[in-house]
MARKOLBA-111761 format. One line per 10 residues: for each residue x, y, z of N, C-alpha, C, O. Coordinates in steps of 0.2 Angstrom, whole numbers, plus 5000, padded with zeros to 4 digits. Layout:
N
X/Y/Z/X/Y/Z/X/Y/Z/X/Y/Z ~ ...
This chain:
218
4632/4349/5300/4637/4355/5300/4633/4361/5301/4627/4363/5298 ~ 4635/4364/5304/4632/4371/5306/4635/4380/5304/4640/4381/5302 ~ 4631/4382/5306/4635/4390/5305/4640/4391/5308/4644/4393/5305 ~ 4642/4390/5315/4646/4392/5319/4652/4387/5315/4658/4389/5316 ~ 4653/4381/5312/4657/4376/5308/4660/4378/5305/4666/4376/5304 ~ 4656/4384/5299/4659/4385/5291/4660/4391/5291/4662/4393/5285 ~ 4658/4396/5298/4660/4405/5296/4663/4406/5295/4667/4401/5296 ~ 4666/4412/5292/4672/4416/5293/4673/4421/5298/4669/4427/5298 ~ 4676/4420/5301/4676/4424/5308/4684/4431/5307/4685/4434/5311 ~ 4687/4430/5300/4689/4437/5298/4684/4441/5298/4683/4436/5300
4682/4444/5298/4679/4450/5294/4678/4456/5296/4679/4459/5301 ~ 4677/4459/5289/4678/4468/5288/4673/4468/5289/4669/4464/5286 ~ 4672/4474/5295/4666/4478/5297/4666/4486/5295/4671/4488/5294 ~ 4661/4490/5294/4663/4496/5296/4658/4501/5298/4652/4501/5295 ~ 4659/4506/5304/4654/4509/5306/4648/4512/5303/4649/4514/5297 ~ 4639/4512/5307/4636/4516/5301/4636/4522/5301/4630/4525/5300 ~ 4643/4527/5303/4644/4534/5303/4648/4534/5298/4650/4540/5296 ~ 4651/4530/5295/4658/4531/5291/4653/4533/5282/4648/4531/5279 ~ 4658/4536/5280/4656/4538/5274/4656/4533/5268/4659/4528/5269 ~ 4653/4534/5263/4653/4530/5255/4659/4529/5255/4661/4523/5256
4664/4534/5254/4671/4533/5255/4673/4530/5257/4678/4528/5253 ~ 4674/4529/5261/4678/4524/5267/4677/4516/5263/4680/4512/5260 ~ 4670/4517/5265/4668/4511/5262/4669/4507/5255/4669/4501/5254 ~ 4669/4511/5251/4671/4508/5244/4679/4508/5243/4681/4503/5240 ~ 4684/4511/5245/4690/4509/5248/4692/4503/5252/4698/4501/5251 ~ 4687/4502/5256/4688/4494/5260/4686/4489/5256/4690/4484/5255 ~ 4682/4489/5253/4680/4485/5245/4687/4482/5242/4690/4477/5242 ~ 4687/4490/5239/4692/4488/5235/4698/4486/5238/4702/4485/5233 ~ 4699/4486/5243/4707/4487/5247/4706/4477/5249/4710/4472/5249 ~ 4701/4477/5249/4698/4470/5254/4697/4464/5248/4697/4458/5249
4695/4466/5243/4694/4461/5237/4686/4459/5238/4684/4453/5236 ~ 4679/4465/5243/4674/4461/5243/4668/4466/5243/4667/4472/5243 ~ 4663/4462/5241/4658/4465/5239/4652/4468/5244/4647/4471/5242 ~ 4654/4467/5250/4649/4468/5253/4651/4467/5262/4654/4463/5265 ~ 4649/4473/5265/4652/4475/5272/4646/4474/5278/4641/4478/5279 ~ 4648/4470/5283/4643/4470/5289/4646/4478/5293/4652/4480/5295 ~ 4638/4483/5294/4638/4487/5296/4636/4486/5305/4632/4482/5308 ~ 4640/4491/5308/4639/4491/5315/4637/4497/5318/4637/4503/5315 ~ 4633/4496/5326/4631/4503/5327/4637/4505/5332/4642/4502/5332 ~ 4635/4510/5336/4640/4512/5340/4643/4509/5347/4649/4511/5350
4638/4503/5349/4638/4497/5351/4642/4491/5350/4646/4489/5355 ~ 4642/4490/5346/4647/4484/5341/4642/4480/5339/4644/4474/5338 ~ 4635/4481/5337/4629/4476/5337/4629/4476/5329/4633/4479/5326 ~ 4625/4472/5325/4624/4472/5318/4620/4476/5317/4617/4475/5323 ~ 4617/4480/5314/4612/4485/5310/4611/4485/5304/4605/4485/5302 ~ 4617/4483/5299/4614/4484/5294/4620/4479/5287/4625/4476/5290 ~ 4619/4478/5281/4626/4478/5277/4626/4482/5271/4620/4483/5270 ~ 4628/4483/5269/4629/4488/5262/4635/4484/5258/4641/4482/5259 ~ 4632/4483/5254/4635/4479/5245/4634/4483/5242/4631/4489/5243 ~ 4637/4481/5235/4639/4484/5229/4631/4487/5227/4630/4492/5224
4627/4482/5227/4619/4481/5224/4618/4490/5229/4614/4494/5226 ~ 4619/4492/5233/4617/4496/5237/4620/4503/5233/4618/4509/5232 ~ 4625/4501/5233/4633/4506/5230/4629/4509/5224/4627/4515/5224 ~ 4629/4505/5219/4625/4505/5213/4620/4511/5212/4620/4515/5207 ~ 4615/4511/5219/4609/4516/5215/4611/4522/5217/4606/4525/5219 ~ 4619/4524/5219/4616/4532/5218/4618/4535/5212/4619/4532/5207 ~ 4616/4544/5214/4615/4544/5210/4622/4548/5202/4621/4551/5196 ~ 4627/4546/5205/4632/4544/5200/4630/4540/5193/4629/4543/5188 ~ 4629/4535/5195/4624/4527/5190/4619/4529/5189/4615/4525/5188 ~ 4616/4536/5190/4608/4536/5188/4601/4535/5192/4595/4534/5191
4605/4535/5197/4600/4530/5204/4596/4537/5205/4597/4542/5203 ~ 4592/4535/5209/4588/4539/5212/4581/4547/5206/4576/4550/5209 ~ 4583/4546/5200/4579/4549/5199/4571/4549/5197/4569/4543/5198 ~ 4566/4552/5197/4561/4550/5196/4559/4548/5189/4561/4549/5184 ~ 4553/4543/5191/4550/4539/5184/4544/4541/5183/4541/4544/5187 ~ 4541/4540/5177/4535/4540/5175/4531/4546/5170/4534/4549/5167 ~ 4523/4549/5170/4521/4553/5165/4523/4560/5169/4526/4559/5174 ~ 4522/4564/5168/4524/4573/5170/4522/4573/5176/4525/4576/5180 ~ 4516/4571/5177/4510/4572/5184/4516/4569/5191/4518/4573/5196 ~ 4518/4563/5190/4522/4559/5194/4528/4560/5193/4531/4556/5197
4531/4564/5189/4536/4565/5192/4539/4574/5194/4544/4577/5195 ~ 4532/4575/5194/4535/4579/5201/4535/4578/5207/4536/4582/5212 ~ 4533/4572/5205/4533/4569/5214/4541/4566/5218/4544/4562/5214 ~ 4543/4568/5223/4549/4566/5226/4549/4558/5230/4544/4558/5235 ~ 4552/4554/5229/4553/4548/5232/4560/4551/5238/4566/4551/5236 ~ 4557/4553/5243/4563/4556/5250/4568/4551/5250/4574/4553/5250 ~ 4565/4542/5251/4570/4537/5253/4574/4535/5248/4580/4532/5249 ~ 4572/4538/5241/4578/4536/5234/4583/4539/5234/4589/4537/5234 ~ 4580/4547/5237/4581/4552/5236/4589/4551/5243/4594/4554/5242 ~ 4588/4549/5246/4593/4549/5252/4597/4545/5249/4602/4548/5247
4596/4535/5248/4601/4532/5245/4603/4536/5242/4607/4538/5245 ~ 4601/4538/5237/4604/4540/5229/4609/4545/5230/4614/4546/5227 ~ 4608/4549/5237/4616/4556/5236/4617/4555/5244/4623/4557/5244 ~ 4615/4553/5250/4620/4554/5255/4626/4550/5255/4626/4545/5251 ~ 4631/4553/5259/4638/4550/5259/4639/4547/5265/4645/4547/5267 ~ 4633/4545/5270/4634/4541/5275/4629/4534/5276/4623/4532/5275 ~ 4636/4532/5277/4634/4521/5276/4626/4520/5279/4622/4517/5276 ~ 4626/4523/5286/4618/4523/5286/4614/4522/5283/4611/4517/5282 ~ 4613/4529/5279/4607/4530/5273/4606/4527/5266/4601/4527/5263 ~ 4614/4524/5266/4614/4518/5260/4614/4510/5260/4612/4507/5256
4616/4509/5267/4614/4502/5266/4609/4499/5267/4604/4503/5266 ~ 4608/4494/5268/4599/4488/5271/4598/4488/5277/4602/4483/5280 ~ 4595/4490/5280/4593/4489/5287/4591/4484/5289/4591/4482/5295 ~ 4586/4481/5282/4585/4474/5287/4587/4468/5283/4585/4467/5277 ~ 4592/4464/5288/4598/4461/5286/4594/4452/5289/4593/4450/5295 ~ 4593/4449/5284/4595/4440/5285/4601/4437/5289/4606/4434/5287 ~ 4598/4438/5296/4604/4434/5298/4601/4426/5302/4595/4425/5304 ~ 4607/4422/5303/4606/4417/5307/4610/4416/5314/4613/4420/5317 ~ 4608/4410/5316/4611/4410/5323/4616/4405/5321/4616/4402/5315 ~ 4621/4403/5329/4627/4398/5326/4627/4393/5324/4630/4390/5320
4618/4389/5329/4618/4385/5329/4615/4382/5322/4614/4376/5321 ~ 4613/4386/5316/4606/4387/5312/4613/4380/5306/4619/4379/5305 ~ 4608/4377/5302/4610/4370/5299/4614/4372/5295/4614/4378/5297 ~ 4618/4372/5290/4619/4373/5284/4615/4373/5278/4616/4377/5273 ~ 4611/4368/5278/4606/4366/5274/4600/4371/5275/4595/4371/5270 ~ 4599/4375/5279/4596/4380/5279/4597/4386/5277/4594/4390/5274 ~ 4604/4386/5280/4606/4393/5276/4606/4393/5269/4606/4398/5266 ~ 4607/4388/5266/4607/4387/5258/4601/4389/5253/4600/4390/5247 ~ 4596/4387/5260/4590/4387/5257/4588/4395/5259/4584/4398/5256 ~ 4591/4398/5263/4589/4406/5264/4590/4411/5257/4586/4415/5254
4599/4408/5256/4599/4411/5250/4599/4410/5245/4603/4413/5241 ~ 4595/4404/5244/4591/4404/5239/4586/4408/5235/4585/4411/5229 ~ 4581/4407/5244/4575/4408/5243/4574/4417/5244/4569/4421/5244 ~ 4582/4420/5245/4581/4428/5246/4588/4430/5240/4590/4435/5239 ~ 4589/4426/5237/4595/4429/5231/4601/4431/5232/4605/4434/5228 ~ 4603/4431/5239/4609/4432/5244/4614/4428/5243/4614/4422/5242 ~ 4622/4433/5243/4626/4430/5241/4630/4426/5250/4634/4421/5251 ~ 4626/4430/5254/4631/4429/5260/4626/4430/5268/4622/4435/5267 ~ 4626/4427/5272/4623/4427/5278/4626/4429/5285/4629/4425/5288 ~ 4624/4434/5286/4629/4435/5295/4629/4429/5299/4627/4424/5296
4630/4428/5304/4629/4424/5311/4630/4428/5316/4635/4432/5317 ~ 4624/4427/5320/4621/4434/5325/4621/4431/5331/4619/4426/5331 ~ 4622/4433/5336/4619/4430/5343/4618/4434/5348/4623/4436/5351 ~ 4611/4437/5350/4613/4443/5353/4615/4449/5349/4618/4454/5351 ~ 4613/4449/5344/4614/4455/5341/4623/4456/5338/4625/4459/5333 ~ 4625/4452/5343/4634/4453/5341/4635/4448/5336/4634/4443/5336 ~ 4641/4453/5330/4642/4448/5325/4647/4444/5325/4653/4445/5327 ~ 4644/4440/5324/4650/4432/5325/4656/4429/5320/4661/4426/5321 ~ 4652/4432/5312/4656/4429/5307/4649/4429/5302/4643/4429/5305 ~ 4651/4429/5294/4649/4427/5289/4648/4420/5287/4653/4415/5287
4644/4419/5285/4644/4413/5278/4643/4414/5271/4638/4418/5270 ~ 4646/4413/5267/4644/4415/5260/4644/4409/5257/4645/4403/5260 ~ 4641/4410/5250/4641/4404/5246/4647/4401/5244/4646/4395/5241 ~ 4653/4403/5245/4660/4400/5245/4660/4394/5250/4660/4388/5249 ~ 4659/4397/5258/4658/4394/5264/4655/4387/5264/4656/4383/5268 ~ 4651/4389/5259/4646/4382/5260/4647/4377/5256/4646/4372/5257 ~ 4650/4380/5248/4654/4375/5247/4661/4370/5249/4662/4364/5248 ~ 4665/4375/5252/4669/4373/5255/4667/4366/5261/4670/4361/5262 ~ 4662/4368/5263/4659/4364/5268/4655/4357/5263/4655/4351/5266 ~ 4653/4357/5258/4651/4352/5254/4655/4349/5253/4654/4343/5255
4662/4350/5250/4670/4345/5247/4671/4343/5253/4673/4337/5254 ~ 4671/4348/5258/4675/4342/5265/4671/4339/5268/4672/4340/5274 ~ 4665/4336/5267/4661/4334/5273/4661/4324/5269/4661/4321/5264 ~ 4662/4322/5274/4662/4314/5273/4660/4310/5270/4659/4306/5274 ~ 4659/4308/5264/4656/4302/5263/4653/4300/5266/4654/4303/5271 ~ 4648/4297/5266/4642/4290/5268/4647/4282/5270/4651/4280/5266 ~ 4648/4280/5276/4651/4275/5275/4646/4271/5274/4640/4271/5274 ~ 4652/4263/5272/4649/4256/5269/4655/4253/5271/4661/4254/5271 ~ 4651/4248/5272/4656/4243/5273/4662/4239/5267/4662/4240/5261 ~ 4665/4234/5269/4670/4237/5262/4670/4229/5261/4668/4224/5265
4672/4228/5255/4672/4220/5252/4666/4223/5245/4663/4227/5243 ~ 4668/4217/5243/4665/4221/5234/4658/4217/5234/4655/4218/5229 ~ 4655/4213/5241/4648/4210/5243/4644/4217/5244/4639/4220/5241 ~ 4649/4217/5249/4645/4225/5253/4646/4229/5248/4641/4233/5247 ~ 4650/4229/5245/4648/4238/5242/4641/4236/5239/4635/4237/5241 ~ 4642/4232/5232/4636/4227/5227/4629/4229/5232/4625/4232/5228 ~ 4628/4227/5238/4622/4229/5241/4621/4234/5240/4616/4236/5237 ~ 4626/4239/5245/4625/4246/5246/4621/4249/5238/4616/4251/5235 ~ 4626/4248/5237/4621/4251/5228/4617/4248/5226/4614/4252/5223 ~ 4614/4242/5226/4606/4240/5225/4602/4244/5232/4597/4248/5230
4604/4244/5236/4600/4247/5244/4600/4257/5240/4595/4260/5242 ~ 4604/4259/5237/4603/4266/5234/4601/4267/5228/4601/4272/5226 ~ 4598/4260/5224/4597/4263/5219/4589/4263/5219/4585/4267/5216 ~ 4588/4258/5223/4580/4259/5227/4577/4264/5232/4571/4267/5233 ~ 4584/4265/5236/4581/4269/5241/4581/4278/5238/4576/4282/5239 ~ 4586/4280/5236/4589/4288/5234/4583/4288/5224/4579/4292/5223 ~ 4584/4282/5220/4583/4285/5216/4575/4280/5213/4572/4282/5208 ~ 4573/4275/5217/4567/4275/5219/4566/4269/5211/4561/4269/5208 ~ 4571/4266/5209/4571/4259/5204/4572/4255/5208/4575/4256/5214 ~ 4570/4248/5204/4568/4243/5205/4575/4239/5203/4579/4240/5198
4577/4235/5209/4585/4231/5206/4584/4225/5202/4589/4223/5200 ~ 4578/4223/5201/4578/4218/5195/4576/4220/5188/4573/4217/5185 ~ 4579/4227/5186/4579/4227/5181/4587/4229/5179/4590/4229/5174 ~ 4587/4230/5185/4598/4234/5182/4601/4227/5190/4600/4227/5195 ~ 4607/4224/5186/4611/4218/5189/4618/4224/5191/4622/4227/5188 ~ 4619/4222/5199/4624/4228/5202/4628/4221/5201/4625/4216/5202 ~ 4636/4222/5199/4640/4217/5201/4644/4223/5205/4642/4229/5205 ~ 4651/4220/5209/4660/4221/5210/4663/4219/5210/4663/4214/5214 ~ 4669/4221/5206/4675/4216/5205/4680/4223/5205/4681/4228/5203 ~ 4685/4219/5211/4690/4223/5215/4687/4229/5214/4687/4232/5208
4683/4231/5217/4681/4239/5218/4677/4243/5215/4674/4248/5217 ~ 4678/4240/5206/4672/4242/5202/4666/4240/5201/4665/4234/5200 ~ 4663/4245/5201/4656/4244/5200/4654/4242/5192/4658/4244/5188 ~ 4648/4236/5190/4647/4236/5185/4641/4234/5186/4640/4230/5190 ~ 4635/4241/5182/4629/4239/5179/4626/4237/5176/4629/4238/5171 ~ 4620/4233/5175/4620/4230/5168/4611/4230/5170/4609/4229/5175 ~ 4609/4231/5163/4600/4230/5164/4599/4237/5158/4603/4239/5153 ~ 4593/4240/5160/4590/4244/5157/4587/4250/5160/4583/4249/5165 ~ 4590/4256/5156/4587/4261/5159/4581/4266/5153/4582/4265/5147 ~ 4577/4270/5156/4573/4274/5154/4575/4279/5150/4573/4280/5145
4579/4282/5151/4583/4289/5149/4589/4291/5149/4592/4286/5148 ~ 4594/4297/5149/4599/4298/5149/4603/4300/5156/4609/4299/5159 ~ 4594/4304/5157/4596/4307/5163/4595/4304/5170/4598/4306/5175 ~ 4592/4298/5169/4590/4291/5173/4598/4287/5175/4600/4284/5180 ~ 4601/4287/5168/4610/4284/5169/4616/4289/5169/4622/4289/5169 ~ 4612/4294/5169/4619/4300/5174/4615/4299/5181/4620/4301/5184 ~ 4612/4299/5185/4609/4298/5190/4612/4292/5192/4616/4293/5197 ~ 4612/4288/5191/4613/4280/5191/4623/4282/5194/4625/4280/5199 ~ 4626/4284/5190/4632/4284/5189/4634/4291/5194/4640/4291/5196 ~ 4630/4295/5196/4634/4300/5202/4631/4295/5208/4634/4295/5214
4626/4292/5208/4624/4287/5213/4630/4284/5215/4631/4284/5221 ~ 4634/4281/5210/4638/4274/5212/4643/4277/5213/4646/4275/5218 ~ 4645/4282/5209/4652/4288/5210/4654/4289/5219/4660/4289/5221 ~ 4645/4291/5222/4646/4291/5228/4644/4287/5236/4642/4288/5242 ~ 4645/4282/5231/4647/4276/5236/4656/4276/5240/4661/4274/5236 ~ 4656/4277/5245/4663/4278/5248/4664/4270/5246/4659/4267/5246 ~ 4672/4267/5245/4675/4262/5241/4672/4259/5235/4673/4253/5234 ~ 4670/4262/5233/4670/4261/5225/4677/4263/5222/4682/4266/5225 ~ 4677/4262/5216/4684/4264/5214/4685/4260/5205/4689/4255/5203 ~ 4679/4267/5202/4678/4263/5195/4671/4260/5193/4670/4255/5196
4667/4264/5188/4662/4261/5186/4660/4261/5178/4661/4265/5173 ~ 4658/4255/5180/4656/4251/5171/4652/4252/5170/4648/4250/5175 ~ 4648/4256/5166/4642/4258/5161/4640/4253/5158/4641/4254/5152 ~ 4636/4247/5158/4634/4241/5152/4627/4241/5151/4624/4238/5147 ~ 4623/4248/5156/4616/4249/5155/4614/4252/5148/4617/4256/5145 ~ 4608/4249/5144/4606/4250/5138/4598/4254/5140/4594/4252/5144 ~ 4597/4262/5134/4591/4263/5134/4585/4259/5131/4587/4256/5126 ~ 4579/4257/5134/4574/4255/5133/4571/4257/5126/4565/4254/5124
């Protein structure tokens, strides 16, 4: 599944000439936290979120810190966030975006690895839609099962063939049966955490349908 799969191709934009104003009205008008900025173009340049809204200097934003000597020192770029009233000067200019084709599983790892709630889709500079972390859940719930073959032989495999392959035990220490559809384990496990593993394992075996816990800690 990819970017272009799970965007949202509504979205609110709004120019980076338009005022704070405008912008915290479309927020609130819109129910969202954060706005992809364009230039005059139609191209992305930038986004401004609430995290940006925050540091002026209404909330205390932008003053100076530290002993006497240092603070008569003027920080200009605080100093612009902190009181212009044009989107420009307050948002982030430089913006994590992807392309349509970029994984899902990559974007997840993006914002992760940068604290982001949401990701543009770029091409060309032109914005195509958003991903947010809604999006990507949304795309987790509906995405397919793993198929297996069906018969309570075949499932009984498939779960020995996962309990070795995904959680890396040994089948001759835990006995997989099925009967009409449920799953029953029986053997012995290491830990707690080792038999909740065991059980979202089996959970997500497509035709499965019910499983017996008879595993005992060691």
């Amino acid at each position: 599944m990819f970017a272009q799969d799970i965007m949202n191709t509504d979205i609110t934009t709004i120019s980076a000439d338009s005022s704070v104003h405008q912008a915290i009205d479309l927020m609130v008008a819109k129910d969202i936290s954060g706005l992809p900025v364009i230039d005059n173009d139609g191209n992305l340049c930038g986004l401004l979120t609430e995290g940006d809204l925050m540091r002026r200097i209404e909330f205390g934003g932008g003053r100076s810190a530290g002993n006497s000597d240092e603070a008569s020192l003027v920080d200009f770029n605080d100093y612009i966030r902190s009181r212009s009233w044009r989107v420009s000067d307050i948002m982030s200019a430089s913006v994590i975006s992807v392309a349509p084709d970029a994984p899902a599983a990559a974007i997840a790892e993006l914002m992760f690895q940068h604290k982001i709630k949401r990701v543009p889709v770029v091409s060309d500079k032109r914005l195509l839609g958003i991903v947010s972390r809604v999006d990507l859940l949304k795309a987790i719930v509906a995405a397919p099962k793993e198929r297996t073959a069906s018969g309570d032989d075949a499932l009984a495999r498939a779960i020995r063939a996962r309990l070795q392959g995904d959680l890396g035990l040994e089948t001759d220490a835990i006995k997989v049966s099925v009967q009409d559809s449920r799953a029953i384990l029986e053997g012995t496990v290491s830990s707690e955490l080792e038999r909740r593993a065991i059980r979202v394992l089996v959970e997500n075996v497509k035709g499965v349908n019910g499983f017996i816990d008879k595993l005992n800690l060691t």
